[in-house]
N, C-alpha and C positions, 0 to 999 in steps of 0.2 A: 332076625329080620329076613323077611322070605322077599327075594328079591326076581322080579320075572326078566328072565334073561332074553327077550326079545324087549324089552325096553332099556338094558342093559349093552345091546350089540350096537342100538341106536344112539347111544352118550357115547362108543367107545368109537362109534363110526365104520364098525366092520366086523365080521363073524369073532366069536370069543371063542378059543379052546378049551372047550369045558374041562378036559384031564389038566393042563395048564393053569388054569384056575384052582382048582381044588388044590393041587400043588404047592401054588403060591401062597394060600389061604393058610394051608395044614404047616407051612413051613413059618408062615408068620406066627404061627400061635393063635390061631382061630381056627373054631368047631366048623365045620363045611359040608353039607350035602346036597346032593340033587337031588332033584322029586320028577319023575317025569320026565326030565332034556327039557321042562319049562321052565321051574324055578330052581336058583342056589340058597339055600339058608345059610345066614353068616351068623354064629355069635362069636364076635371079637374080641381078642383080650380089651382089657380097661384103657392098654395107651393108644392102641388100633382101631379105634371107635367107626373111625369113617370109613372101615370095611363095610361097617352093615350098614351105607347106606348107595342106592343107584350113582348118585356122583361121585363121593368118595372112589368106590368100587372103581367106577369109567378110570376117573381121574390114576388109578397105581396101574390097571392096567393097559393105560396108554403109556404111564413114563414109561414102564417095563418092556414095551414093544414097541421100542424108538422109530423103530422100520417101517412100522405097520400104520394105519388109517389114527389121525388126531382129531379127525371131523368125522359130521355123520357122513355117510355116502347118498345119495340121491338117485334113486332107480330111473332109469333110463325112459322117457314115454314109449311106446311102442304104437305102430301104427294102428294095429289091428283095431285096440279099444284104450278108452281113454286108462292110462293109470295113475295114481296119487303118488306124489313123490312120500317118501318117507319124513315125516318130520324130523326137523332141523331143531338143535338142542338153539335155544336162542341164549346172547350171549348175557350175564349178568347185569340186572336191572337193578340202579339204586330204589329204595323201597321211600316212598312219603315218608317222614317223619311222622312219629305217632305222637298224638296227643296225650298230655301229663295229665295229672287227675287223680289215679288209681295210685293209692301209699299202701307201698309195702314195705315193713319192716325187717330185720334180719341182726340175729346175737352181732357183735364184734368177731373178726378171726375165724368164722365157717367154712370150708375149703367144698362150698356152694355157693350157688344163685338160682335165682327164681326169677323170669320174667312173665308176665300176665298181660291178659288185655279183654276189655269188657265188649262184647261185639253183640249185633240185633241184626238177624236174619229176616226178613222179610214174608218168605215163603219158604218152600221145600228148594230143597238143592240139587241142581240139575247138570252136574259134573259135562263138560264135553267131551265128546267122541272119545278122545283116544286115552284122555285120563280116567274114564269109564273104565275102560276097556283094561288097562293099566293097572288100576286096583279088584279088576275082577281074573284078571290072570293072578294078581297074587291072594287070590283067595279072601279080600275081604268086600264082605257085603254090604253093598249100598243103602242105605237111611235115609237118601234126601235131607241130612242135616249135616251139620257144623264137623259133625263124627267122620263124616267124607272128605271134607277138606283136610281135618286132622291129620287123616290117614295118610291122604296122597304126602302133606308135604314130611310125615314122619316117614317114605318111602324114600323121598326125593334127596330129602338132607339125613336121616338117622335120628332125628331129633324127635322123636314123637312128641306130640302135645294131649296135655289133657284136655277135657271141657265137663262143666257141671252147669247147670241153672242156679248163676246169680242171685236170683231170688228166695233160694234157699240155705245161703250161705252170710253171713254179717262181709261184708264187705271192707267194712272201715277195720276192721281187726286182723286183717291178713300179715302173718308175720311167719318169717324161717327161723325155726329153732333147732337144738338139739332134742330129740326124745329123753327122756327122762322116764323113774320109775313109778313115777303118777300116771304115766299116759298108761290107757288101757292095754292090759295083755292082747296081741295079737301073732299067732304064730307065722303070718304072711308079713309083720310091720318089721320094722327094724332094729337092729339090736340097741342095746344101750350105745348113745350117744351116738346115733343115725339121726339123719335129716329130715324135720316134718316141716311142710307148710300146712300152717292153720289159719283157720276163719273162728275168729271166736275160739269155741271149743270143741271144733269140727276138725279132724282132717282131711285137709284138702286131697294131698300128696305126699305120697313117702319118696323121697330122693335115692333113687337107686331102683327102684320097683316101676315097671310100666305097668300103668293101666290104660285098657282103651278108653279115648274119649266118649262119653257119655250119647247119647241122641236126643238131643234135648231138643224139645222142638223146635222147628223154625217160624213164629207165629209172630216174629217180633217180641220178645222179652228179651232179659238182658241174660247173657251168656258170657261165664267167666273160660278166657283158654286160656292158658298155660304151657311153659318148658322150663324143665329145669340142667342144669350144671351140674356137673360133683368130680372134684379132682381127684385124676386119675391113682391117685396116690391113697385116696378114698376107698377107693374098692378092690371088691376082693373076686377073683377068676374063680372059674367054675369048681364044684370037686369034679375029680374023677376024669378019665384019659378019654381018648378015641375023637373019633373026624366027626359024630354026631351032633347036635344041636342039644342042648339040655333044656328037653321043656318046661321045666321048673327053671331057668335061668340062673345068672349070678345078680348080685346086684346091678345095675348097667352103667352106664360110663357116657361121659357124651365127649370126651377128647380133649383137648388142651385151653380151648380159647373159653373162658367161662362167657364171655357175649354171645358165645353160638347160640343158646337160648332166645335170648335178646331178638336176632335173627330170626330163624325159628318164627319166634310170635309175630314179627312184621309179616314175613312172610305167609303165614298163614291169615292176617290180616287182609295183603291185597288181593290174594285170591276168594275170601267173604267178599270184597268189593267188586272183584272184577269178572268173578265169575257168576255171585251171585246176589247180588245188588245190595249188601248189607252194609253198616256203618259200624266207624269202631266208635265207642264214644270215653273212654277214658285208656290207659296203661302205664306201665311202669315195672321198675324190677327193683332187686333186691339182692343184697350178698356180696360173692368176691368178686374182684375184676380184673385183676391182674391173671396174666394168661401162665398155664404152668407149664412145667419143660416139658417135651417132646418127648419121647422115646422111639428109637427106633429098632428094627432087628436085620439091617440089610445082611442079608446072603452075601459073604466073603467072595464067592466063585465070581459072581454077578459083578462083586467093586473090583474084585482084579483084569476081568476083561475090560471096564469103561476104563478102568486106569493103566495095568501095567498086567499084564500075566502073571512076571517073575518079581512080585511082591509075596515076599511072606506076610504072612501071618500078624507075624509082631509089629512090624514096620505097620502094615495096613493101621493094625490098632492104634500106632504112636502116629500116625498124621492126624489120624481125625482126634485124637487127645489134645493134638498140637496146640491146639486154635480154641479150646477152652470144655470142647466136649467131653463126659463123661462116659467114659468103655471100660466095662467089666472085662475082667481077663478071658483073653478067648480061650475059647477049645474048640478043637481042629472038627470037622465035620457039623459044626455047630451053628446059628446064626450071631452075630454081634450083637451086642447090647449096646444100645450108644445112644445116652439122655444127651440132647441136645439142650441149651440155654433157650430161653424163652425169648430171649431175642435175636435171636434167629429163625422168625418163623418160613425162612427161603429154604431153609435144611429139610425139607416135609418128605424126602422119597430117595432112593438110591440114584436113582441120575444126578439130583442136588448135591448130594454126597460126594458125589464122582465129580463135578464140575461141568457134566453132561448136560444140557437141557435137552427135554423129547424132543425125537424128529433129527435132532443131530446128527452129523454121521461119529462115526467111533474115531477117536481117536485116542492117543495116547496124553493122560494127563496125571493131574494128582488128584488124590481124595478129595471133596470138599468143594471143588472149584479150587485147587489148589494150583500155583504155579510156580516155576521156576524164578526162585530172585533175583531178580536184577544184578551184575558180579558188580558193581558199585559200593553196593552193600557190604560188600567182601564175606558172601559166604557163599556155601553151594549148598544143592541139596534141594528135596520139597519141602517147601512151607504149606499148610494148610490152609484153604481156606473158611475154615470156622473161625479162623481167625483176623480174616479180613472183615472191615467193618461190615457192617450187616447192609441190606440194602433197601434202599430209599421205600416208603412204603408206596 
């Protein structure tokens, strides 16, 4: 995902360190480069998904710089001549509910989902000012169709969406299967027992492979988009070492919450309505739902200063075990491995971990949001908190 980093400074509320970034990226186990000092390409391991997108991104590098800007910043007027302030990330808007209609089926037990939605464009698509502007810093080119909106919000969230003309697809027969060795040889398709969405006897979409959304036109027909799912545990990381982006890719990964799709296709729904006068007329999804564990790789140095300096090693790894997380045995100069429960989705970043929330000042705590027990209890010592109940949604 090629991500322009002046729409990027703008989520994060203040200049980004681009040596800092790459850092953070390279240490997390994602391919990272610069092009220019305009954009960062992120391809991100499988459990890291929400690197490659503009708010994920914002979002690690604001917990990471507790100190630093949580909002956007707001340039100054100056008297001389008029100036525009910098747009303001606005805050998350619940999305209409979409209309049922569209059945999609899917095997039992997929560690995928599929969500779709049938939309009718009107006319050509006339993106505004600065998401224009947005998806031509990062290199892709405007359509005047459905393939723009795709774009921006596969920028925005990581989720890319397909689209195809409806009309050329059986509609009533959409269904998530596994590939099989009937399905036609394809050296780009997926291996045995990879994820297809089919129409009939069409493939829609291979789960794990991005394709860009189609330019179907905008003349008013029916237009199917899509995003899919595929648990992390699914896919398989790139071959081969170094900070570069592999432009043949790996399979891709969309993160933990199999809904994020679901999302995804509203989203790109109200922006067909709101930006460009279209209607949805049917959707629906398909597959797993239950959200899968987290993984995370916080940097040791990082949890001992939110926590304690004079924590080894060991102890670090036995608080956050405490409380029900799973951590591979560390090594020393290394990041942590630490699958988090699925129901914990408050555990998403090293602050969380640390009991930090951003913006915080530092103080001395335990792992986790961990704290000192109560001597009531009659024990001493930190308790974790992963293993304090999870928190209220």
């Amino acid at each position: 995902m090629k991500i322009p980093l002046a729409w990027l400074e703008q989520e994060c509320g203040g200049p980004v360190d681009r040596a800092a970034l790459l850092d953070h990226l390279h240490e997390s186990g994602a391919r990272a480069g610069l092009h220019a000092d305009r954009l960062v390409e992120v391809l991100p391991p499988p459990e890291l998904a929400h690197l490659g997108s503009v708010r994920g991104l914002a979002a690690e590098v604001r917990a990471r710089n507790a100190a630093g800007p949580t909002a956007p910043q707001r340039s100054a007027p100056q008297r001389s001549a008029p100036q525009r302030s910098a747009p303001q990330r606005s805050a998350p808007q619940r999305s209409a509910p979409l209309p049922d209609g569209l059945v999609l089926a899917a095997e039992d037990g997929l560690p995928g989902r599929v969500a779709a939605a049938v939309v009718r464009l009107p006319g050509e698509v006339r993106l505004p000012g600065a998401a224009a502007d947005r998806l031509r810093a990062a290199g892709v080119p405007l359509t005047g169709t459905v393939a723009d909106l795709a774009a921006y919000v596969g920028l925005e969230t990581g989720q890319p969406l397909g689209a195809a003309d409806a009309g050329e697809l059986g509609l009533t027969g959409l269904r998530l299967r596994s590939a099989g060795p009937a399905d036609p040889a394809d050296p780009a398709g997926p291996p045995p027992g990879g994820l297809l969405l089919r129409a009939g006897e069409r493939t829609v979409a291979v789960l794990g492979r991005d394709t860009p959304a189609a330019a179907v036109p905008a003349d008013g027909r029916d237009t199917l988009v899509w995003a899919w799912w595929l648990d992390p545990a699914a896919a398989h990381p790139a071959p081969g070492p170094g900070p570069c982006p592999d432009p043949d890719g790996p399979p891709a990964v969309r993160g933990h919450d199999p809904r994020s799709c679901d999302r995804a296709v509203a989203r790109l729904v109200a922006l067909v309505t709101d930006w460009a006068g279209g209607t949805v007329t049917a959707a629906g999804g398909a597959g797993a739902s239950a959200p899968a564990p987290r993984v995370l790789r916080p940097d040791p140095g990082e949890l001992r200063r939110l926590v304690d300096p004079d924590l080894d090693l060991a102890t670090l790894a036995a608080l956050l075990a405490a409380g029900g997380a799973v951590v591979a045995p560390p090594e020393e100069g290394r990041p942590l491995h630490v699958t988090v429960p699925a129901a914990r989705p408050d555990l998403d970043g090293v602050p969380a971990l640390a009991g930090r929330p951003p913006g915080s000042a530092a103080t001395r705590r335990c792992c986790a949001g961990c704290r000192p027990p109560p001597p009531a209890r009659g024990r001493t010592g930190r308790a974790c908190c992963a293993a304090a109940s999870p928190r209220p949604p």
